[in-house]
PDB file with one MODEL, atoms N, CA, C and O in Angstrom:
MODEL        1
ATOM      1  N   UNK A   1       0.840  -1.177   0.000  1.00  0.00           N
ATOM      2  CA  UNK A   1       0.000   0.000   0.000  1.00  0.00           C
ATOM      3  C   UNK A   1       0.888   1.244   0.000  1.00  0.00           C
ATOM      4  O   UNK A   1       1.798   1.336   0.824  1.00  0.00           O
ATOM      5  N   UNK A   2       0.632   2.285  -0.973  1.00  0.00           N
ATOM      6  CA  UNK A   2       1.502   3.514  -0.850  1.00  0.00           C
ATOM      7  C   UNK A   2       1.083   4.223   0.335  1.00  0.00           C
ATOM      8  O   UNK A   2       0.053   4.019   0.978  1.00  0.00           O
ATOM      9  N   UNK A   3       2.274   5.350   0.631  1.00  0.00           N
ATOM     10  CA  UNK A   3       2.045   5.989   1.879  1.00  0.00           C
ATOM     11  C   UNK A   3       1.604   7.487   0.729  1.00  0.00           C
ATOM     12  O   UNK A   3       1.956   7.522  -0.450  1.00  0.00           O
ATOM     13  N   UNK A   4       0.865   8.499   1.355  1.00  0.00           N
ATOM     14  CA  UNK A   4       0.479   9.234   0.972  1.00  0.00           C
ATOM     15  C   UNK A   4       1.545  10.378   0.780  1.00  0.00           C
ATOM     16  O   UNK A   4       1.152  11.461   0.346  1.00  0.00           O
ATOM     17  N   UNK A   5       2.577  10.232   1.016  1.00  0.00           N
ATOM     18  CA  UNK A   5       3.688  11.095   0.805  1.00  0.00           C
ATOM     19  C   UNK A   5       4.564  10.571  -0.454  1.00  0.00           C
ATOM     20  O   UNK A   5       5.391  11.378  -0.877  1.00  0.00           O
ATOM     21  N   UNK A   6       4.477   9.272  -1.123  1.00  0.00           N
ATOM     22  CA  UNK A   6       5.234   8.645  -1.908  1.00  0.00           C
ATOM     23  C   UNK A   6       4.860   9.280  -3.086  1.00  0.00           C
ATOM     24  O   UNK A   6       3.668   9.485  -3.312  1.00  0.00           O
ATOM     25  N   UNK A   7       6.076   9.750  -4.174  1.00  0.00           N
ATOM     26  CA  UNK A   7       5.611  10.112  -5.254  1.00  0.00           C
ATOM     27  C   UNK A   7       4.995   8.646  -5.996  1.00  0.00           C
ATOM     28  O   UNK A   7       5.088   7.454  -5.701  1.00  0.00           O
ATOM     29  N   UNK A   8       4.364   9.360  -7.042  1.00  0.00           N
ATOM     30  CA  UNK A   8       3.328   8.149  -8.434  1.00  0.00           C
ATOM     31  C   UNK A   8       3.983   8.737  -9.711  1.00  0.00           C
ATOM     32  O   UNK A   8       4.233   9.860 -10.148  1.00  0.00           O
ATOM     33  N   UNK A   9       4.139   7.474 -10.095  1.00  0.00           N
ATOM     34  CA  UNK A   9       4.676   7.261 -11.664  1.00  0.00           C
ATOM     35  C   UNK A   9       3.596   6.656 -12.158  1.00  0.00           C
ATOM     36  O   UNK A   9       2.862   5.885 -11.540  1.00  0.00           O
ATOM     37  N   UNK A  10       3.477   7.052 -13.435  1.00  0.00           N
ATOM     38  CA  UNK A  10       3.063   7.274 -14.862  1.00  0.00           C
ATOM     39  C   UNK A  10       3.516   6.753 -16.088  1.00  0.00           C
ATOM     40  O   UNK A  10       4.260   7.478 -16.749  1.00  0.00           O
ATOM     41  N   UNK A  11       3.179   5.494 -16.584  1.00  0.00           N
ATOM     42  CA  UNK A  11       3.518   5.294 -17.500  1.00  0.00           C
ATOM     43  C   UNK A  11       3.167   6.311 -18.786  1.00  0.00           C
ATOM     44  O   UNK A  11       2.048   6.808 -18.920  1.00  0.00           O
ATOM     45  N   UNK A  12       4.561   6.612 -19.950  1.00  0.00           N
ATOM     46  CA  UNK A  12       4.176   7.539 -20.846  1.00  0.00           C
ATOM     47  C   UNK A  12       4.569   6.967 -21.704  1.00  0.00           C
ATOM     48  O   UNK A  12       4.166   7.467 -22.754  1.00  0.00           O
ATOM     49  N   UNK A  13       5.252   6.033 -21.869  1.00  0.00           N
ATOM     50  CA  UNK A  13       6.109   5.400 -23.361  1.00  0.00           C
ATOM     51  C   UNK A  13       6.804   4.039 -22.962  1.00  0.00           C
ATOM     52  O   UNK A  13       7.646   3.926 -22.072  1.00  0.00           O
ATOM     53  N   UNK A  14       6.267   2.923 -23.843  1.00  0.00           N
ATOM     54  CA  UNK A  14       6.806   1.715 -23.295  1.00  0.00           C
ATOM     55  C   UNK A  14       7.546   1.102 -24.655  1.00  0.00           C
ATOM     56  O   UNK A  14       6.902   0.817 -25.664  1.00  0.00           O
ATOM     57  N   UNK A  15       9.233   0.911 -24.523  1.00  0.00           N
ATOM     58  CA  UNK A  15       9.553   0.183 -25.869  1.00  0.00           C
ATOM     59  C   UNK A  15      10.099  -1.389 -25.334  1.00  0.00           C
ATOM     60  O   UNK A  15      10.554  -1.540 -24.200  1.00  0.00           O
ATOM     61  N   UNK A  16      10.013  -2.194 -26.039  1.00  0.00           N
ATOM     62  CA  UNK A  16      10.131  -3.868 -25.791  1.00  0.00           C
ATOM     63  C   UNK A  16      10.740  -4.201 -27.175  1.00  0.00           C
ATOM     64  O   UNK A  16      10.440  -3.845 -28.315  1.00  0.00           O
ATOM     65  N   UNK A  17      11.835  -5.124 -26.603  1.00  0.00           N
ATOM     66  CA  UNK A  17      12.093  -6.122 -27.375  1.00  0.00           C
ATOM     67  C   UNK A  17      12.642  -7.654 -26.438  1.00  0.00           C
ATOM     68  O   UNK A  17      12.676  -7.893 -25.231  1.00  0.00           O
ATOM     69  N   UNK A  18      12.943  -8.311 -27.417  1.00  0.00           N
ATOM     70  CA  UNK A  18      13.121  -9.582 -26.853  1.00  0.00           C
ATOM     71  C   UNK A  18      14.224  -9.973 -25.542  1.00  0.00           C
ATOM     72  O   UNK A  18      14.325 -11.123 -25.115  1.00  0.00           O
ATOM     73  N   UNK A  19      14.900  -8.980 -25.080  1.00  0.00           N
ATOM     74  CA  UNK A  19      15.615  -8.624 -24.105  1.00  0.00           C
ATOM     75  C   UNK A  19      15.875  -7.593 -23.484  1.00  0.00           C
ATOM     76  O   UNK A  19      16.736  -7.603 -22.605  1.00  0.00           O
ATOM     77  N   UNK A  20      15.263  -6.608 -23.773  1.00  0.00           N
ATOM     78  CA  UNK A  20      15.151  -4.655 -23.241  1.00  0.00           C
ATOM     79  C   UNK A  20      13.997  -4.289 -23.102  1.00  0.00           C
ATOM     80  O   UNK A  20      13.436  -4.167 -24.191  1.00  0.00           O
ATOM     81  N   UNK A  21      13.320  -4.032 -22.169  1.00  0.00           N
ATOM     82  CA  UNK A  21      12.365  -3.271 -22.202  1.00  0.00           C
ATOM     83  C   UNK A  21      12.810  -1.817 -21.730  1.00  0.00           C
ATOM     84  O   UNK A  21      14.032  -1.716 -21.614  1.00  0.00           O
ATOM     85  N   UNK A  22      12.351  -1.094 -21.544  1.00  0.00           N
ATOM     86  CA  UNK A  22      12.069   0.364 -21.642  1.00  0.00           C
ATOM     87  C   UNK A  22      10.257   1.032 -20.925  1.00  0.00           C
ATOM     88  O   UNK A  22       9.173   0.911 -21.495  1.00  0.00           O
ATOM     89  N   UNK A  23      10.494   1.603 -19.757  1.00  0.00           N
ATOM     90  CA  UNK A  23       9.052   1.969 -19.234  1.00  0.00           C
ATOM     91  C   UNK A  23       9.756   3.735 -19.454  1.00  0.00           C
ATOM     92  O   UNK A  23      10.801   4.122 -18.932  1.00  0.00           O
ATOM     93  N   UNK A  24       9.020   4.410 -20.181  1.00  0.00           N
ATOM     94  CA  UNK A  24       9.114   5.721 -19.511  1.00  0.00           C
ATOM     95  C   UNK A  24       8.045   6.272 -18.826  1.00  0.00           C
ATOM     96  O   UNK A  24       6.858   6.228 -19.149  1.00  0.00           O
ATOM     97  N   UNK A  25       8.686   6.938 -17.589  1.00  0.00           N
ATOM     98  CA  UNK A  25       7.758   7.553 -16.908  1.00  0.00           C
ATOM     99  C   UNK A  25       7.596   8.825 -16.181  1.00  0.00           C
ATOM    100  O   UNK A  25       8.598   9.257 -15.612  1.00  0.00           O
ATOM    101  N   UNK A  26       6.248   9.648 -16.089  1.00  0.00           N
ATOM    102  CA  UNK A  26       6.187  10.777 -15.435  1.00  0.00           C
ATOM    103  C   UNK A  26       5.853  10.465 -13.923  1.00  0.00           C
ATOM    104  O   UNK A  26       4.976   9.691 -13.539  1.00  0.00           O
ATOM    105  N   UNK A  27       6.758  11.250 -13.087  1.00  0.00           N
ATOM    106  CA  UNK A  27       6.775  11.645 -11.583  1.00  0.00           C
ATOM    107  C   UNK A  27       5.594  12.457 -11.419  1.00  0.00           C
ATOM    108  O   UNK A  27       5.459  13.432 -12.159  1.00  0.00           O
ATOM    109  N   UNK A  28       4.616  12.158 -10.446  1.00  0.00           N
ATOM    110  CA  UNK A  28       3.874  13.373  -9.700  1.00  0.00           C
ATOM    111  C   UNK A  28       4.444  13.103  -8.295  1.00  0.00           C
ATOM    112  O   UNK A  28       4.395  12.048  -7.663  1.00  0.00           O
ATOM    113  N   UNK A  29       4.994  14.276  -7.941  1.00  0.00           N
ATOM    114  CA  UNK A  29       4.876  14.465  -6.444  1.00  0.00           C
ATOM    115  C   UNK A  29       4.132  15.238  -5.691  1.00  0.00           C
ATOM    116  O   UNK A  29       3.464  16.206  -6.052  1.00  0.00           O
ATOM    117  N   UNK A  30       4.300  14.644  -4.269  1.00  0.00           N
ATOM    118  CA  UNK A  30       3.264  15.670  -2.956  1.00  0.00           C
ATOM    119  C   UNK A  30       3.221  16.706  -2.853  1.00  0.00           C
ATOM    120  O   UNK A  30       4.376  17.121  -2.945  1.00  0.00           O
ATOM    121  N   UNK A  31       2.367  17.709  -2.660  1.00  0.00           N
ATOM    122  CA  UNK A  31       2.956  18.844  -2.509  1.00  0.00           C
ATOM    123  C   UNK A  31       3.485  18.923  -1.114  1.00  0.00           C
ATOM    124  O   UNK A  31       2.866  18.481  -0.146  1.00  0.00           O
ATOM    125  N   UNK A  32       4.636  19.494  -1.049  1.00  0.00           N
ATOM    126  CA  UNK A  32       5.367  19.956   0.422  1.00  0.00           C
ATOM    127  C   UNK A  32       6.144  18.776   0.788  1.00  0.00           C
ATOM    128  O   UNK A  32       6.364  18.572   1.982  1.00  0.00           O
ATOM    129  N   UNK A  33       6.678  17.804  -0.291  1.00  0.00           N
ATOM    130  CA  UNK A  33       7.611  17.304   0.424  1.00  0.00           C
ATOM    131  C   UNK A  33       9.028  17.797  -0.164  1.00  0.00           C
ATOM    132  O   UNK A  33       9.396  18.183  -1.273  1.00  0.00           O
ATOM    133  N   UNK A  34       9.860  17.549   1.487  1.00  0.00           N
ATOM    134  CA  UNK A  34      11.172  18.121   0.982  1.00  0.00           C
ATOM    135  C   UNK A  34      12.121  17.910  -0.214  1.00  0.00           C
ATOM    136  O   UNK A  34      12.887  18.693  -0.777  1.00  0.00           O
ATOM    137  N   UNK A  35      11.801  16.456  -0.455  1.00  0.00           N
ATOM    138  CA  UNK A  35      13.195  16.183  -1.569  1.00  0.00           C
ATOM    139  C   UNK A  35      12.494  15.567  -2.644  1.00  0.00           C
ATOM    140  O   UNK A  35      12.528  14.338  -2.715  1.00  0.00           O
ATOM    141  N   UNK A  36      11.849  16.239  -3.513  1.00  0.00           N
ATOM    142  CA  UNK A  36      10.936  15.603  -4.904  1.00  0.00           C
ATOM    143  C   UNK A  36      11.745  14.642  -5.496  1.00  0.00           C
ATOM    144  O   UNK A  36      12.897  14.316  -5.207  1.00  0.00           O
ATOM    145  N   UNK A  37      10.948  14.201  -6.423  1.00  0.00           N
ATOM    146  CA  UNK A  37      12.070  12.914  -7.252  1.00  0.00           C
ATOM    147  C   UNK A  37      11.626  13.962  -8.630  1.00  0.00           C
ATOM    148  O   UNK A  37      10.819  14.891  -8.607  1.00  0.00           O
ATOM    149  N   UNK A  38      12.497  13.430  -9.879  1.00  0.00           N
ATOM    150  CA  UNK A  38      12.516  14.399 -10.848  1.00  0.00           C
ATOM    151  C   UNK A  38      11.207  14.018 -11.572  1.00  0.00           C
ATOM    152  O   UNK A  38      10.548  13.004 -11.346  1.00  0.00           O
ATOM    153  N   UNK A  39      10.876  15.161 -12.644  1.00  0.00           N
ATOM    154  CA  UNK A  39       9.569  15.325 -13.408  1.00  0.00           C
ATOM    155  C   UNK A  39       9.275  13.613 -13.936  1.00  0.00           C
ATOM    156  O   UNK A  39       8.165  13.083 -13.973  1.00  0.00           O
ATOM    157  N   UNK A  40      10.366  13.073 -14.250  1.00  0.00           N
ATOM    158  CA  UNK A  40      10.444  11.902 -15.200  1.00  0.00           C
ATOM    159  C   UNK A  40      12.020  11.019 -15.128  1.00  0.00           C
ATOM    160  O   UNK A  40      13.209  11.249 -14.904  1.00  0.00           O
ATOM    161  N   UNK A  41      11.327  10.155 -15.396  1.00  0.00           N
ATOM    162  CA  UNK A  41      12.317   9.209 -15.588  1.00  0.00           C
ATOM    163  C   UNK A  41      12.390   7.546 -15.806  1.00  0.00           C
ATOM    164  O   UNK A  41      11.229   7.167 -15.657  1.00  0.00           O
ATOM    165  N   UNK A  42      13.089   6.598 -16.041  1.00  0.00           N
ATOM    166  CA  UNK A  42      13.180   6.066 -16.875  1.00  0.00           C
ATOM    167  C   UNK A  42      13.473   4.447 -16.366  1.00  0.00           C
ATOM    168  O   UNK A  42      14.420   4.300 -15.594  1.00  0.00           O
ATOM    169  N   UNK A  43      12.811   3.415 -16.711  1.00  0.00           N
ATOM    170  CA  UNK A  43      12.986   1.916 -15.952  1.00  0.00           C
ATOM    171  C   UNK A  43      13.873   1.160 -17.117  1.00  0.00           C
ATOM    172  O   UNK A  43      13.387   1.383 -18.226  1.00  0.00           O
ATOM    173  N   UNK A  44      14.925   0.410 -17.155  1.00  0.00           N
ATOM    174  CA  UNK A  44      15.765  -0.036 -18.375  1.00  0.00           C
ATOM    175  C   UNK A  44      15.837  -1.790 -17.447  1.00  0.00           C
ATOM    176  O   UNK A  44      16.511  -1.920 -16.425  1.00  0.00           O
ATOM    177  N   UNK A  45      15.012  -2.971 -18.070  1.00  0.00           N
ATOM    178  CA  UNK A  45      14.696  -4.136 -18.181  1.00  0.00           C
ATOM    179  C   UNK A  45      15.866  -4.625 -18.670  1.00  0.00           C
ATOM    180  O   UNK A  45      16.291  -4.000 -19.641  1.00  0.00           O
ATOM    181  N   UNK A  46      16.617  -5.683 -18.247  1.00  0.00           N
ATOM    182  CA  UNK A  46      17.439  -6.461 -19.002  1.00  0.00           C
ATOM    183  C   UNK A  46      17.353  -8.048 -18.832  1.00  0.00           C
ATOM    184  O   UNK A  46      17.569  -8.762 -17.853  1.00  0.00           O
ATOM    185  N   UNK A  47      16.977  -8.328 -20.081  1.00  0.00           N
ATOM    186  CA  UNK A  47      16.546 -10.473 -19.933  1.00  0.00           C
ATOM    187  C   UNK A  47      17.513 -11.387 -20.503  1.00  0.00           C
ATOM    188  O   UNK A  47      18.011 -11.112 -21.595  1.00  0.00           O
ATOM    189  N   UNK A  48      17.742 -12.139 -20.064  1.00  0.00           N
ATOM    190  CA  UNK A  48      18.157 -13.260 -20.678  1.00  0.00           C
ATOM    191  C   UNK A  48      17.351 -14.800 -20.626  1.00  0.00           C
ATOM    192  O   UNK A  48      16.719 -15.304 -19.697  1.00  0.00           O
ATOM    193  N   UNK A  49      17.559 -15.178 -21.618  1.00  0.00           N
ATOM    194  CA  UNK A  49      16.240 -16.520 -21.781  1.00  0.00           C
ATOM    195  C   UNK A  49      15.365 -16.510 -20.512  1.00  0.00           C
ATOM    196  O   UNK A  49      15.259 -17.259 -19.542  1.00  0.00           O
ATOM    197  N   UNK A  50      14.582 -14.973 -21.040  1.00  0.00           N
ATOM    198  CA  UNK A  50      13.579 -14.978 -20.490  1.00  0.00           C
ATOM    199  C   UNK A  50      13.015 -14.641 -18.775  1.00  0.00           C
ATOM    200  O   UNK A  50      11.956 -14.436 -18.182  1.00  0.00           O
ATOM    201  N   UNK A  51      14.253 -14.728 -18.529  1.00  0.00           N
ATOM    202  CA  UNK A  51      14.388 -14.144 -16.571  1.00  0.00           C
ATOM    203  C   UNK A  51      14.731 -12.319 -16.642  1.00  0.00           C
ATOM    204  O   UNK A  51      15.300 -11.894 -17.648  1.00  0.00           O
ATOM    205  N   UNK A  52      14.398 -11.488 -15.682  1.00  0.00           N
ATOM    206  CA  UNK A  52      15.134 -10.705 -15.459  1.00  0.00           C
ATOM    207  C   UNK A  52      16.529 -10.523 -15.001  1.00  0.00           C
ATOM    208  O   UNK A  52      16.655 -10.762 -13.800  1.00  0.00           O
ATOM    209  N   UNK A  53      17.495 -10.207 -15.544  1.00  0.00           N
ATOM    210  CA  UNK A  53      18.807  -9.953 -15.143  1.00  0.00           C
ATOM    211  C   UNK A  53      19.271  -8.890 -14.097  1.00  0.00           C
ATOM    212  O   UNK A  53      20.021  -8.962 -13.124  1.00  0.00           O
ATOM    213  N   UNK A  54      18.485  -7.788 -14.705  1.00  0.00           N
ATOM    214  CA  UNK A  54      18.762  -6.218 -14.398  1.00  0.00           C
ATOM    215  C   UNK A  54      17.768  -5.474 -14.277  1.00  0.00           C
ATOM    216  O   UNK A  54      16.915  -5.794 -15.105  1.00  0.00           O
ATOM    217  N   UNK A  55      17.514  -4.781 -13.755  1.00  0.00           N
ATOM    218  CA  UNK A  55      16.642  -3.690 -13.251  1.00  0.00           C
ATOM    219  C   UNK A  55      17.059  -2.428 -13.050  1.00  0.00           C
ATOM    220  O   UNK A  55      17.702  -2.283 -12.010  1.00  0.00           O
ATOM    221  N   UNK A  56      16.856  -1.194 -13.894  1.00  0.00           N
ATOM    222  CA  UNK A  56      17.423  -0.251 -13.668  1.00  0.00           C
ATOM    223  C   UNK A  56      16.856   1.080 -13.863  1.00  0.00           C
ATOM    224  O   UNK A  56      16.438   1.434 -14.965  1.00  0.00           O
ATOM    225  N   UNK A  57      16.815   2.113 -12.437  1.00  0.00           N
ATOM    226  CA  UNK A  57      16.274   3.310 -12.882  1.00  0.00           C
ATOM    227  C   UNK A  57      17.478   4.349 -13.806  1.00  0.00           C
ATOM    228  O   UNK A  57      18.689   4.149 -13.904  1.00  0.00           O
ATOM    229  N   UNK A  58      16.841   5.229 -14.272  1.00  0.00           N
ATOM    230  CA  UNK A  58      17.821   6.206 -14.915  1.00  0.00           C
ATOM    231  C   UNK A  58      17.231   7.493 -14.832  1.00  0.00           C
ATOM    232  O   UNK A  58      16.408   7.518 -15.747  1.00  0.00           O
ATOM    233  N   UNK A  59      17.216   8.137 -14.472  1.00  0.00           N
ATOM    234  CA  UNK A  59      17.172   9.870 -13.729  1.00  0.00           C
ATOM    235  C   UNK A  59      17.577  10.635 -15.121  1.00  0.00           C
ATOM    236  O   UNK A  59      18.346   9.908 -15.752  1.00  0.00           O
ATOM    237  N   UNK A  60      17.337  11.745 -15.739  1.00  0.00           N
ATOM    238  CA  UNK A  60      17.568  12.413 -16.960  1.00  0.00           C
ATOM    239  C   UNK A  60      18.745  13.405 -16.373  1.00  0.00           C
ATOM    240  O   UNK A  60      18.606  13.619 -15.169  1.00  0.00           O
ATOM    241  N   UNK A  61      19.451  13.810 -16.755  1.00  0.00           N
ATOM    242  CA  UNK A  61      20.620  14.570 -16.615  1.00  0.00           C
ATOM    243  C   UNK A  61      19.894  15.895 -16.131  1.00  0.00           C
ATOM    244  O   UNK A  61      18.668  16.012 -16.151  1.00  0.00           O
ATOM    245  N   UNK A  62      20.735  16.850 -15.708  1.00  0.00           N
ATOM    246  CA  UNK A  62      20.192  17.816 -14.558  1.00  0.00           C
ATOM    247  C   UNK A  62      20.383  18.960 -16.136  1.00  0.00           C
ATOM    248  O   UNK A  62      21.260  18.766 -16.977  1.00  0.00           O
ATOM    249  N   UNK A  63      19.342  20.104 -16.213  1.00  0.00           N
ATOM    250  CA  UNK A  63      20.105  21.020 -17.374  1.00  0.00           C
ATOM    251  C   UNK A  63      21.150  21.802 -16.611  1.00  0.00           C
ATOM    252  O   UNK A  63      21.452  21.793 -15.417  1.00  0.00           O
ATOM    253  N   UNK A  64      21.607  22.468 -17.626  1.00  0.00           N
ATOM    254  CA  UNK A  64      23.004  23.193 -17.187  1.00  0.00           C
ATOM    255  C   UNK A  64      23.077  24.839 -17.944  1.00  0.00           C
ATOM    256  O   UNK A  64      24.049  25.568 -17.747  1.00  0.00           O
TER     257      UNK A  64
ENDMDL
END
């Protein structure tokens, strides 16, 4: 069960293939909590015959 302070993701774009998937997703956060997570970001799937291997978030680079 989420806690009411936890940000929610959003699926916005899903790419698949036979060993990569790809979830992109939008962040909503709480209002008033201290340390937001960013607007979006990104789940990177890695399989081999068929198991998960890897699991990985990826955060978008900060602008500059």
């Amino acid at each position: 069960m989420a806690h009411p302070l936890d940000p929610r993701q959003h699926v916005r774009h899903v790419v698949a293939s036979r060993s990569i998937t790809i979830w992109e997703m939008d962040v909503t956060n709480p209002v008033g909590i201290d340390n937001p997570c960013p607007p979006s970001l990104a789940w990177l799937m890695l399989r081999r015959n068929g198991r998960v291997q890897s699991l990985r978030v990826v955060f978008p680079a900060a602008l500059r």
